[in-house]
C-alpha positions in Angstrom: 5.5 -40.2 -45.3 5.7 -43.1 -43.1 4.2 -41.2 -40.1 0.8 -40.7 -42.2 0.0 -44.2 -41.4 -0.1 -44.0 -38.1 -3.4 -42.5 -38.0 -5.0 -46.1 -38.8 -2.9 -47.6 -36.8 -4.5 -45.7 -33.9 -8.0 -46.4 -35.4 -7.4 -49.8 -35.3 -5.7 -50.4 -32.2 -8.7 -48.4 -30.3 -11.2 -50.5 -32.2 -9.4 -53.9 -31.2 -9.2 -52.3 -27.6 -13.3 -51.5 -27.6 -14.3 -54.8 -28.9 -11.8 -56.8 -26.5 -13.3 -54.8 -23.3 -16.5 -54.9 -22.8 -19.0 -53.4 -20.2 -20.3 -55.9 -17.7 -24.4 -56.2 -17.7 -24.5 -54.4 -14.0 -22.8 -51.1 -15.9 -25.0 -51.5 -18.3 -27.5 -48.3 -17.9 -26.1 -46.7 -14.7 -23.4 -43.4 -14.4 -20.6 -45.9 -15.0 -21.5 -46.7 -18.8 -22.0 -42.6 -19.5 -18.7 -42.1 -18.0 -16.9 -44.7 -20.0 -18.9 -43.4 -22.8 -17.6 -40.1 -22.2 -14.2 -41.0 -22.0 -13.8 -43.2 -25.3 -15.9 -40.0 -26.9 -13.1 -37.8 -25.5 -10.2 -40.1 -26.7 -11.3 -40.4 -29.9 -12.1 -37.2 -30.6 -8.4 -35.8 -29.2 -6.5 -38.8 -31.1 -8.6 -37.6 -34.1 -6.9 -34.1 -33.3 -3.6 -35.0 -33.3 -3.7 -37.2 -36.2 -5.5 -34.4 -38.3 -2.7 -31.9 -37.0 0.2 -34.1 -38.1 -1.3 -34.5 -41.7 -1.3 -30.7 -42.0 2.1 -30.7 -40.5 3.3 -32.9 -43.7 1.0 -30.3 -46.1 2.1 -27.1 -44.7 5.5 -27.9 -43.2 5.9 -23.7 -43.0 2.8 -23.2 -40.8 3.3 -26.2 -38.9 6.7 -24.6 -38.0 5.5 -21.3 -37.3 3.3 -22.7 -35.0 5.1 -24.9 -33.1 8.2 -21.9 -32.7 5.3 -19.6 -31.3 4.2 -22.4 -28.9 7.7 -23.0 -27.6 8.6 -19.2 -27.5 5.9 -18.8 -24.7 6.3 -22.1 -23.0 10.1 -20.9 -22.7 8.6 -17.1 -21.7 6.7 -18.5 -19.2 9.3 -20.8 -17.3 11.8 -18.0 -17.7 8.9 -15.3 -16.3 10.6 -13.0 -13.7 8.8 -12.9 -10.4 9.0 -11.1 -6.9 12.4 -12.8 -5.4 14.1 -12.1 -8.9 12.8 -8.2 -9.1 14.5 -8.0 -5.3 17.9 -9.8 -6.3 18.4 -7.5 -9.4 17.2 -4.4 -7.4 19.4 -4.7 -4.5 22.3 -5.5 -7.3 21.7 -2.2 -8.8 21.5 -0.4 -5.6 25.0 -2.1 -4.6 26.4 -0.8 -8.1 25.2 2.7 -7.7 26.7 2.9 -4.0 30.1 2.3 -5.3 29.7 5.2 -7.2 30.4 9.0 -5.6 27.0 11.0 -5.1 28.2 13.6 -7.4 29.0 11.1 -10.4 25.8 9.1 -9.5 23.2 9.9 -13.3 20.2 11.7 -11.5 17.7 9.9 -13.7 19.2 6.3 -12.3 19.1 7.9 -8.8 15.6 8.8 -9.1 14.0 5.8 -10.4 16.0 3.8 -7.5 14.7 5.7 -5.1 10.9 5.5 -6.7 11.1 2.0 -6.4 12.7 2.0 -2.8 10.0 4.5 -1.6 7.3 2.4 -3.1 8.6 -1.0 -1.4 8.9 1.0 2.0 5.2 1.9 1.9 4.5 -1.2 0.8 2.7 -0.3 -2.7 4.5 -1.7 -5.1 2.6 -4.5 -6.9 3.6 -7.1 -9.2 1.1 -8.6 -11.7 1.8 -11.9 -13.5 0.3 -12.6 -16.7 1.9 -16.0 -17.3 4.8 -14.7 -20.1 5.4 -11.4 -18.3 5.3 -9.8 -15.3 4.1 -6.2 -14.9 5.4 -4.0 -11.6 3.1 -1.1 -10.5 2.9 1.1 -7.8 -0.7 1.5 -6.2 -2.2 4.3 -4.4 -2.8 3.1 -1.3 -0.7 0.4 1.5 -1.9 -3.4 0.9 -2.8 -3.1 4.6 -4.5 0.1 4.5 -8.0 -0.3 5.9 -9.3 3.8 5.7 -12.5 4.3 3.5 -10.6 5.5 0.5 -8.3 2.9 0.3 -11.2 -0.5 0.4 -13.8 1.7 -1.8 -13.9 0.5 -5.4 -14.3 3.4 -6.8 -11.1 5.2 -5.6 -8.8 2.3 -6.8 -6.5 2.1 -9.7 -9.4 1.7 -12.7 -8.1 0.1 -16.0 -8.1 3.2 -18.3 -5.5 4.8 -16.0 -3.7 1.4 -15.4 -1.2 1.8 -17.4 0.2 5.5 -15.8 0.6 3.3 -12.6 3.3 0.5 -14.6 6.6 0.8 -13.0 8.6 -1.7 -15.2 8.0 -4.9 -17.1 9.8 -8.2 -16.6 10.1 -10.6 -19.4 12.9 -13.5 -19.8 14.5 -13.1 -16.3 14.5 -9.6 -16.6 13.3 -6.3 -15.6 13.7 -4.2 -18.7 13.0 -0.9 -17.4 15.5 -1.4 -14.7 18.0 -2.5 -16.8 18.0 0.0 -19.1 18.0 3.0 -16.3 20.9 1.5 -15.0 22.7 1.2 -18.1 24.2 4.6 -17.5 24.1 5.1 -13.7 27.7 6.4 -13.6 28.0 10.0 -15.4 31.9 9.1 -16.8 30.3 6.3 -18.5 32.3 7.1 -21.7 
């Protein structure tokens, strides 16, 4: 219970702080003396904040760890958050494993989804949408260079109630699950 102390010890050291500077008379009145204002308002309000949030911590130690295991959860999502480069370097691995294989052993459903994602990078519509914690790979109707009617009209682009037939595969933690799941079996004598 030490650490509950340290809230007055933060109220006190910011009083000493405010009393030992003080504005000059030429501030006094002007933009300066607002902005300092607003500053020391801002301070106090987030010091207030974080002492507040370690009382609670001490009150409700199971909250306070829920909490802070959810915040690290998506900081870690979010520097581990797959992006074009790492999508590439596990797709041309994948297409290197199912080459070793003979055609005839290849699993057709591997095969296929290979060669939808291969046919969507050579016309240049596959898309990849980062949300921070995740990224989400699509394929979109038309060529990012294509500059026919149909293709700069907002009305015949990918709308978001049919967004979701367009997603490819998801990448979370360094990885792109669908991917990794279709080639989980790519050989046929798997067993």
């Amino acid at each position: 219970m030490q650490f509950l102390r340290v809230g007055g010890r933060i109220t006190a050291l910011r009083q000493r702080l405010t009393d030992r500077i003080q504005m000059p008379e030429r501030f006094k009145g002007t933009f300066v003396e607002k902005w300092v204002l607003y500053w020391n308002g801002l301070v106090r309000d987030y010091t207030e904040v974080a002492v507040g949030v370690v009382r609670e911590s001490y009150t409700k130690p199971k909250k306070a760890l829920l909490y802070g295991s959810g915040v690290l959860f998506i900081y870690q999502a979010s520097l581990k958050n797959p992006d074009e480069e790492a999508f590439m370097t596990l797709l041309r691995s994948a297409t290197n494993r199912m080459i070793t294989v003979p055609v005839e052993l290849q699993n057709p459903v591997s095969v296929d989804y290979l060669l939808t994602l291969e046919r969507a990078i050579n016309q240049r519509k596959l898309r990849l949408l980062s949300l921070g914690i995740c990224t989400i790979l699509w394929v979109d109707l038309y060529d990012e260079d294509d500059c026919t009617y149909p293709a700069i009209c907002e009305y015949t682009k990918v709308g978001v109630f049919n967004f979701h037939e367009r997603i490819i595969d998801v990448g979370f933690w360094n990885q792109y699950w669908r991917l990794n799941s279709k080639m989980r079996n790519y050989d046929v004598n798997y067993l």
